[in-house]
C-alpha positions in Angstrom: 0.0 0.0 0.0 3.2 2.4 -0.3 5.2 3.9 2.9 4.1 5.7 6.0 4.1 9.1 4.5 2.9 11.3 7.4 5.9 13.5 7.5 5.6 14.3 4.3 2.2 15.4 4.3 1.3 19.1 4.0 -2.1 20.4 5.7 -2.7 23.2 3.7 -5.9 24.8 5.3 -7.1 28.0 3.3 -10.7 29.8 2.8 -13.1 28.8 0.0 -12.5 32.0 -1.5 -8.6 31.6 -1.6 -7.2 30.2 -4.4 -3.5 28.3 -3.7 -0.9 29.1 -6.1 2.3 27.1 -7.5 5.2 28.0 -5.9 8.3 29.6 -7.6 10.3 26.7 -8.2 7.6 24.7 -9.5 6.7 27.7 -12.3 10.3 28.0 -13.1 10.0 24.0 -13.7 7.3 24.0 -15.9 8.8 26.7 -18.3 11.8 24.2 -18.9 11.1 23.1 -23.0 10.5 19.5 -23.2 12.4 17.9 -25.4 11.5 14.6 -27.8 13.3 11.2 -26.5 13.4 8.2 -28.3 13.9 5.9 -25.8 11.1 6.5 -23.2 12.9 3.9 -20.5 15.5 7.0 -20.4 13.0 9.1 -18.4 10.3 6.7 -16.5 6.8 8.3 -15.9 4.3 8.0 -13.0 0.6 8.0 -13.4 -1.1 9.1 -10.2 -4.8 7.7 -10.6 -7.9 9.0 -8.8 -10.9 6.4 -8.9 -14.1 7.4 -8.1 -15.5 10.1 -11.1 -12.1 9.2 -12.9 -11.9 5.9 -13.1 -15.0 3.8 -11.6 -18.5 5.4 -10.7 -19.8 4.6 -7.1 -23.6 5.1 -6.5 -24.0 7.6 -3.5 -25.3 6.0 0.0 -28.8 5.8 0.7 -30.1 8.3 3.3 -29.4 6.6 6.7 -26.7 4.4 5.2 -22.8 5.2 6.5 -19.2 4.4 5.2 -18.1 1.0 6.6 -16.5 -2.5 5.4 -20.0 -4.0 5.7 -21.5 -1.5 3.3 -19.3 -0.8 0.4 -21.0 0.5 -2.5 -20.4 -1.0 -6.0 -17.9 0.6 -8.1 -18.7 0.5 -11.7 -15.6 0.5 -14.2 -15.5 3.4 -16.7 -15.7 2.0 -20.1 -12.5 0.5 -21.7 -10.8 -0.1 -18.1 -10.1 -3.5 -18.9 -8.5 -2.4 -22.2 -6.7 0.3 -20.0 -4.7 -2.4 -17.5 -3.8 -4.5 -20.2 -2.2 -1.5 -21.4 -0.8 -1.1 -18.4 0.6 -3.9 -17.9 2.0 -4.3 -20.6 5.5 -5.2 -20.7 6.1 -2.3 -23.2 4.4 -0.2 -20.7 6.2 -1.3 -17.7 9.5 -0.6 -19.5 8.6 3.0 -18.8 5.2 3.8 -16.7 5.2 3.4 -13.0 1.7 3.5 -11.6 0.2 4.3 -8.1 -3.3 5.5 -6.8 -4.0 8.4 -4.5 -7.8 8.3 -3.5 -9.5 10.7 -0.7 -11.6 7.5 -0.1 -11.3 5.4 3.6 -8.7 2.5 2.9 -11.3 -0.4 3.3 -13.2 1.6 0.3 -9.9 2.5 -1.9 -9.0 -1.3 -1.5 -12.0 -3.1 -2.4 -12.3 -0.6 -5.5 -8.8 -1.0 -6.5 -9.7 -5.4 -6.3 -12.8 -4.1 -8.4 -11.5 -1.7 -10.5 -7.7 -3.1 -11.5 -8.9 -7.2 -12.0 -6.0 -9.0 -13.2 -3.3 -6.5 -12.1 -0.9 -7.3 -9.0 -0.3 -5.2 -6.3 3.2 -5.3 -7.3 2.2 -2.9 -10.5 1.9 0.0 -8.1 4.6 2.0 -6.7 2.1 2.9 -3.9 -2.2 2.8 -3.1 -2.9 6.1 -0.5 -6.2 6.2 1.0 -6.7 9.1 3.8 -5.4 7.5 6.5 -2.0 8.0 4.9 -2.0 11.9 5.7 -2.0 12.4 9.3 -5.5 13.9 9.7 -7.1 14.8 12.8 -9.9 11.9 14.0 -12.5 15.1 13.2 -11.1 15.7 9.7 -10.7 12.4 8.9 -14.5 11.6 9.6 -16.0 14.8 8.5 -14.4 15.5 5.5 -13.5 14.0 2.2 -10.0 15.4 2.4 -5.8 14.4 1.9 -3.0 15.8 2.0 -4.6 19.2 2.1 -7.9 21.0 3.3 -9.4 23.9 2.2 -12.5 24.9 4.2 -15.9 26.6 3.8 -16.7 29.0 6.1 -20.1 30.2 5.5 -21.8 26.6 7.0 -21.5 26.0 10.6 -18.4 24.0 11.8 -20.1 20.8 12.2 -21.2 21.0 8.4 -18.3 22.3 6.8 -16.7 19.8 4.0 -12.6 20.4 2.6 -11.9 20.9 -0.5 -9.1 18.4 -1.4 -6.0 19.4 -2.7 -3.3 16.8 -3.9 -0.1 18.6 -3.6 2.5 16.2 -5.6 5.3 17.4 -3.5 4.1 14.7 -1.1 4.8 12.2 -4.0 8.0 13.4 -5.1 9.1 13.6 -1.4 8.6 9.7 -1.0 9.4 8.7 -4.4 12.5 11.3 -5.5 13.0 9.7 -8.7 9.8 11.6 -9.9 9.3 15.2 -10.2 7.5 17.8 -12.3 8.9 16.6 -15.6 7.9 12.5 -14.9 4.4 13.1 -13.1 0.7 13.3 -15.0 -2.3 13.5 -12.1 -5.9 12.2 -13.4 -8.6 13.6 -11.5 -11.9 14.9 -12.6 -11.6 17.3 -10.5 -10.4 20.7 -11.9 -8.9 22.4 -8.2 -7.2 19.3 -6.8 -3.7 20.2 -8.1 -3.3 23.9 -7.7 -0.3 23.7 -6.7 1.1 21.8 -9.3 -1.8 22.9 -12.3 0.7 21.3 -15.2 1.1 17.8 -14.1 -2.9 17.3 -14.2 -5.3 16.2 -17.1 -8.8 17.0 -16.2 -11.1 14.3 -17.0 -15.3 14.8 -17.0 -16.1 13.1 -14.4 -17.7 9.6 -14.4 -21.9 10.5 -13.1 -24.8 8.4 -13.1 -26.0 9.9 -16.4 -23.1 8.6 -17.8 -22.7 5.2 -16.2 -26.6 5.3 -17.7 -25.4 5.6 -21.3 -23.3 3.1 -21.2 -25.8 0.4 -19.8 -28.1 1.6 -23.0 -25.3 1.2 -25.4 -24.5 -2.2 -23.7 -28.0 -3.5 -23.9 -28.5 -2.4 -27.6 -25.6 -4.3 -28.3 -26.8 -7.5 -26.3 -29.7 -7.4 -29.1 -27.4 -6.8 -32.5 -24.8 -9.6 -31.0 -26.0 -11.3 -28.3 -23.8 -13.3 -26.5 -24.4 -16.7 -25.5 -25.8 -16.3 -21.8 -28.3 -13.8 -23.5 -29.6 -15.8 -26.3 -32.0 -17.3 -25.1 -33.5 -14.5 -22.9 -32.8 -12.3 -26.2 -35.3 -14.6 -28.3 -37.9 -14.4 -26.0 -37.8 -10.5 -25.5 -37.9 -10.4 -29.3 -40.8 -13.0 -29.8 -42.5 -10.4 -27.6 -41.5 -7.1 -29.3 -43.7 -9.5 -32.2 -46.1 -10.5 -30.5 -47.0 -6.7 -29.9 -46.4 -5.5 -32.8 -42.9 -4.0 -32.4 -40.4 -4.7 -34.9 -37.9 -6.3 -33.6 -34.3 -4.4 -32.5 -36.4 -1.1 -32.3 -35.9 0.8 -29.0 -38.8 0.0 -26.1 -39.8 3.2 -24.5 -38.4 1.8 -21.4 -35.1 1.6 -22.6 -35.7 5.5 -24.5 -36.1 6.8 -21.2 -32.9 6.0 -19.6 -31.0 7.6 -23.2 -29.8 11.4 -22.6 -29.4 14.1 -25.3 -25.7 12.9 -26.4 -25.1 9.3 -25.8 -21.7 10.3 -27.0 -20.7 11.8 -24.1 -17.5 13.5 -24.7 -16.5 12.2 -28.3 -17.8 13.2 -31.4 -21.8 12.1 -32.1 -19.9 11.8 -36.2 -17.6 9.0 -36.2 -16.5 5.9 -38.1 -18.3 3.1 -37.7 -16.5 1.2 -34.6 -17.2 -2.6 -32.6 -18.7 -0.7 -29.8 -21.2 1.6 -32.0 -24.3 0.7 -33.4 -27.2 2.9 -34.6 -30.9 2.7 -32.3 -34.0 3.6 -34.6 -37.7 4.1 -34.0 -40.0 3.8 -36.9 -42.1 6.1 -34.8 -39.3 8.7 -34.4 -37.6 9.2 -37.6 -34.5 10.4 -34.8 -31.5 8.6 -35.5 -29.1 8.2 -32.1 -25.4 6.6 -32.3 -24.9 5.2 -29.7 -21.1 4.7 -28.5 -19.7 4.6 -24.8 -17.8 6.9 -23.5 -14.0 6.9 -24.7 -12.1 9.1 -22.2 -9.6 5.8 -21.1 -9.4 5.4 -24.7 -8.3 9.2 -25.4 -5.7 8.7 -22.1 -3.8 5.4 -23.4 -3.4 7.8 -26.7 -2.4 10.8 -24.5 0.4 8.8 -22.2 1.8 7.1 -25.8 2.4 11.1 -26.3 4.1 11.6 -22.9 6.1 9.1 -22.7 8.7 10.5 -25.1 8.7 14.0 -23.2 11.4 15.0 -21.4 8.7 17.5 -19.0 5.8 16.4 -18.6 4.6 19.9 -17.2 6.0 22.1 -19.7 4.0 20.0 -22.6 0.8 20.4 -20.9 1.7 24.0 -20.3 2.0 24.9 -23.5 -0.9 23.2 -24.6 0.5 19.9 -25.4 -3.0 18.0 -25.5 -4.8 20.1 -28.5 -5.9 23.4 -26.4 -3.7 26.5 -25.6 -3.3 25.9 -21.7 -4.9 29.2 -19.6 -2.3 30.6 -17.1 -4.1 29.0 -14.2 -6.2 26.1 -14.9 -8.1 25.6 -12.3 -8.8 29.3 -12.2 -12.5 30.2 -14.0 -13.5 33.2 -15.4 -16.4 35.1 -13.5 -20.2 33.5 -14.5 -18.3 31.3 -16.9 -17.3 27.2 -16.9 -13.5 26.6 -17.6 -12.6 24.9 -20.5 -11.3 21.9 -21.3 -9.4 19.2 -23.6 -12.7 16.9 -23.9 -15.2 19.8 -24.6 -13.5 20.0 -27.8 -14.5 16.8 -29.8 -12.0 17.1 -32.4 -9.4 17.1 -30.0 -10.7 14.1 -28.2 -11.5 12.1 -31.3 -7.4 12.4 -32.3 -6.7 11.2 -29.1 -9.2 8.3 -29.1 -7.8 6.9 -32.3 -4.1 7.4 -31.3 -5.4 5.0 -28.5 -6.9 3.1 -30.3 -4.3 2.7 -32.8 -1.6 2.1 -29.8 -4.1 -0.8 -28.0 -4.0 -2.8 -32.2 -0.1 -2.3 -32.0 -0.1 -3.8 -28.7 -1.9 -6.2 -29.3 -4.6 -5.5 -27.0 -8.0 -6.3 -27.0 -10.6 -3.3 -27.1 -12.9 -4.5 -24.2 -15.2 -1.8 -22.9 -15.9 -4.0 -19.7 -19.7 -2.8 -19.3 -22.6 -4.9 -18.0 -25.7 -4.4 -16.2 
């Protein structure tokens, strides 16, 4: 589970207002020019993984219901994260990525999702797991809040209320693991504020929400009908001798199954793309609407993005200067008054190179593209 790492941790405890800033040394880092290698075991990387809205989606508690071992809630993979650990395990992979996991969630929970979430990896693929209880909090942090290394509170609720804002300062990283710094270290969290302090070494990803995970089971049960697999045949054959039976041509979409698509099935790629395994096309004859329907790709667009990376020389310097598509703002977790930051995967040209440069990397490999998605 990685090292005691209590004296390296920071508390960094600020109002909701504040914003933390880089420090001096860590700006004059990211403004040395990255330079093109071409042999990526020369300078090792480390991926520093969030899970839950990165990687896996957890349903929140019912009302009444608390955190403990006897009540962990499920954690559904994003789509693709079995393609993703094959990648990363890959002994091309290893020959240059190390790999670790830094969750704000209580060690029982950041366990039993890493088992969930990482099947058929070893614990030996990760140069650490870190759960809260790695970060010296007070008992009354460490129940109250959702925090890490460092807290930022709220002060307009009442004490008893208030919830931290979490901030992952990767000094605590490169303290325990030295052979890492600015120039080796990428941070995915969806969250845009949990590295300011280090805003270069992070790549935003939309976070992983129930409309989402709903998508995904749509596109997954269309797909049962057009290739059912063998479990489903026979329950398939039924469900489609009564589509007949009523009336409903069969392979159109039941209204049940209508009501649980959104607006954009495609979530964050582009709704016009080649035809792929994991895309198939739901029509209505009663709704001349056509919808593609295609999971979400964001661990597809991140195996293309870390293929780029690995031949950098600084990792914070390329995503500075706007190594992943978009010209990077001087802050990014900073937002412009009444306005939404921006970011790589609201721009589905830029995410759709990215998907295929994964894609492209995961045929090379040899890997299979397995979304991992069932009901």
């Amino acid at each position: 589970m990685g090292p005691p790492i209590s004296s390296y941790a920071v508390m960094h405890t600020t109002t909701k207002k504040e914003k933390l800033q880089p420090s001096t040394g860590y700006l004059s880092s990211s403004r040395i020019p990255s330079s093109i290698i071409t042999d990526p075991t020369s300078h090792r990387k480390l991926l520093v993984l969030d899970l839950n809205g990165t990687l896996i989606h957890r349903p929140k508690l019912r009302p009444g219901q608390k955190h403990s071992t006897a009540n962990l809630r499920p954690a559904h993979p994003r789509p693709y994260m079995p393609s993703l650990c094959r990648y990363i395990d890959h002994p091309k992979t290893k020959s240059w990525l190390d790999v670790m996991v830094w969750s704000s969630a209580q060690p029982h929970s950041v366990e039993d999702t890493v088992k969930k979430a990482f099947s058929g990896l070893s614990e030996e693929r990760f140069l650490a797991v870190w759960a809260r209880d790695t970060f010296g909090l007070t008992p009354e942090k460490y129940r109250r809040s959702h925090s890490l290394a460092s807290l930022v509170l709220t002060f307009d609720l009442p004490f008893a209320e208030q919830k931290v804002l979490t901030i992952k300062d990767l000094n605590t990283i490169w303290k325990a693991f030295p052979q890492h710094s600015s120039s080796s270290t990428v941070l995915l969290d969806d969250s845009p504020r949990k590295a300011q302090l280090q805003p270069w070494n992070h790549i935003v990803l939309q976070e992983y929400v129930t409309k989402m995970r709903s998508n995904d089971l749509a596109v997954w049960e269309r797909l049962r009908v057009v290739v059912p697999g063998k479990k489903h045949k026979k329950k398939e054959a039924k469900r489609l001798a009564k589509e007949e039976a009523a009336g409903m041509p069969p392979g159109t979409v039941p209204s049940s199954l209508k009501d649980r698509l959104v607006e954009t099935i495609s979530v964050i790629g582009s709704p016009d793309t080649s035809a792929r395994p994991t895309e198939i096309v739901a029509s209505d004859t009663d709704d001349p609407l056509t919808t593609v329907l295609v999971y979400d790709e964001t661990l597809l667009a991140i195996i293309g993005i870390l293929e780029a990376l690995k031949t950098q020389t600084n990792v914070s310097y390329w995503l500075r200067e706007g190594g992943l598509g978009l010209a990077s703002p001087e802050y990014p977790a900073e937002t412009v008054a009444g306005s939404d930051p921006v970011f790589w995967f609201h721009d589905a040209d830029v995410v759709q190179g990215w998907v295929d440069r994964g894609r492209q990397t995961l045929e090379e490999l040899d890997i299979e593209l397995e979304p991992g998605i069932s009901g």
